[in-house]
C-alpha positions as CSV (number, residue, x, y, z in Angstrom):
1,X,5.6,236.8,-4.7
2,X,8.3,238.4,-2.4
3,X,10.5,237.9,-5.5
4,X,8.5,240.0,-7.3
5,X,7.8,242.8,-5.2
6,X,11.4,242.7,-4.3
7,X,12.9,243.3,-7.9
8,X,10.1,246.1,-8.3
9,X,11.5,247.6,-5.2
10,X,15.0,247.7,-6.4
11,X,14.0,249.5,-9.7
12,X,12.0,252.0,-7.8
13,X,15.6,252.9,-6.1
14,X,17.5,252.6,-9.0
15,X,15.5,254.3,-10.9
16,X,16.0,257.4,-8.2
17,X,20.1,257.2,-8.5
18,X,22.5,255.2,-9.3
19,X,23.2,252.7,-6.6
20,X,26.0,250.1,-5.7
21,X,24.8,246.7,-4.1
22,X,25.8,247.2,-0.8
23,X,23.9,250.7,-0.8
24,X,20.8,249.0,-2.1
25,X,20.9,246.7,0.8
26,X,21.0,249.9,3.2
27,X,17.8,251.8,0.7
28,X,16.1,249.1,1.2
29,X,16.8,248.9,5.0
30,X,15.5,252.0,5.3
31,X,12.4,251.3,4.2
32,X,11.6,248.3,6.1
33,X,13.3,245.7,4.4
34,X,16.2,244.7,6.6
35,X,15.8,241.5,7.0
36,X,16.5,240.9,3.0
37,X,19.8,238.8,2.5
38,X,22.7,240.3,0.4
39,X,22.4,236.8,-0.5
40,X,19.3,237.6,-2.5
41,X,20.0,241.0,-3.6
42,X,23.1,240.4,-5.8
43,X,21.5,236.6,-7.3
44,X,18.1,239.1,-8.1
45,X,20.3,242.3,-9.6
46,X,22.1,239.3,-11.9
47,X,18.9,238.5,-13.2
48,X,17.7,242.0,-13.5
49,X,20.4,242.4,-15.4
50,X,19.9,239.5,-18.2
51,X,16.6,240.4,-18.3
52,X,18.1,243.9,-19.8
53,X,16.1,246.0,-16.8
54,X,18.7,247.4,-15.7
55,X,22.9,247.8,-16.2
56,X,25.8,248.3,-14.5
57,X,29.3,250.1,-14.9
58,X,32.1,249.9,-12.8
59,X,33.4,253.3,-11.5
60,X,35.5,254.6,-8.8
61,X,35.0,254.7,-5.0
62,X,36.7,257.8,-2.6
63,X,36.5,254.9,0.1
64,X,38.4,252.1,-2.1
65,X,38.6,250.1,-5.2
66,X,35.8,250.2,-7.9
67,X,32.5,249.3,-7.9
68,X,29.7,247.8,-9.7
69,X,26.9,250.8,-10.0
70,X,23.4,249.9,-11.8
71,X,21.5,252.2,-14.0
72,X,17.1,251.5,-15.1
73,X,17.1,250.7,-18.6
74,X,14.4,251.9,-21.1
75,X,13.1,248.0,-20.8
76,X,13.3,248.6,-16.9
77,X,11.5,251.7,-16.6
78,X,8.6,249.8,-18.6
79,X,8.7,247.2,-15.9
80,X,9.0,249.5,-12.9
81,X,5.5,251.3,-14.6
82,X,3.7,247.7,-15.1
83,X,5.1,247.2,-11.2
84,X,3.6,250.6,-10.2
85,X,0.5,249.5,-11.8
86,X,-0.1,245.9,-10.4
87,X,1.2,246.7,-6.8
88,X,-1.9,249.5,-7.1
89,X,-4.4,247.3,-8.0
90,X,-3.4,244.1,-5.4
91,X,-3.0,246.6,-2.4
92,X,-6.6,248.2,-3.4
93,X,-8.2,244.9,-3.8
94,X,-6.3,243.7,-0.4
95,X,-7.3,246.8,1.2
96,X,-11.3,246.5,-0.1
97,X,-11.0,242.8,0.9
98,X,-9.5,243.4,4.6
99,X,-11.7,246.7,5.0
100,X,-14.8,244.4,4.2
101,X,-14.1,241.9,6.5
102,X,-13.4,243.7,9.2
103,X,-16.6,245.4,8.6
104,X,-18.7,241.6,8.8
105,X,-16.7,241.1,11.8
106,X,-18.3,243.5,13.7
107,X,-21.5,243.1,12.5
């Protein structure tokens, strides 16, 4: 599920700006998600990337040599909306399910 949630999180980013991998591991720090590996970002932006959600294109760095920037793809924008959609409906159903028992609990 984490799998999931995480590729949906990486188009919502990439989807604001370009981004290289190393500053999607900080975007995503900075939303709670520090304790994702690089390990699993770059295996997951591979995938994204057969898939055909997203792109990249090397281009140059003022700090150093190239890097690999991705781009949302028109496929990838339909996926970050179906993402957007089903994240919605789990956290309202989660939400109804927690506020309800929390309701028989004090009952």
């Amino acid at each position: 599920m984490l799998k999931g949630i995480l590729q949906g999180c990486l188009l919502i980013l990439i989807n604001q700006k370009p981004y290289y991998g190393y500053e999607i591991s900080q975007g995503l720090s900075q939303y709670g998600f520090e304790d994702v590996p690089k390990g699993t970002i770059y295996p997951l932006l591979i995938s994204m990337e057969k898939k055909e959600l997203i792109f990249s294109k090397m281009q140059p760095s003022k700090e150093g040599p190239k890097r690999k920037y991705y781009y949302i793809t028109d496929n990838g924008m339909k996926s970050l909306e179906s993402f957007i959609n089903q994240w919605n409906n789990l956290s309202l159903n989660v939400n109804k399910l927690i506020n309800e028992r929390g309701q028989n609990d004090e009952s």
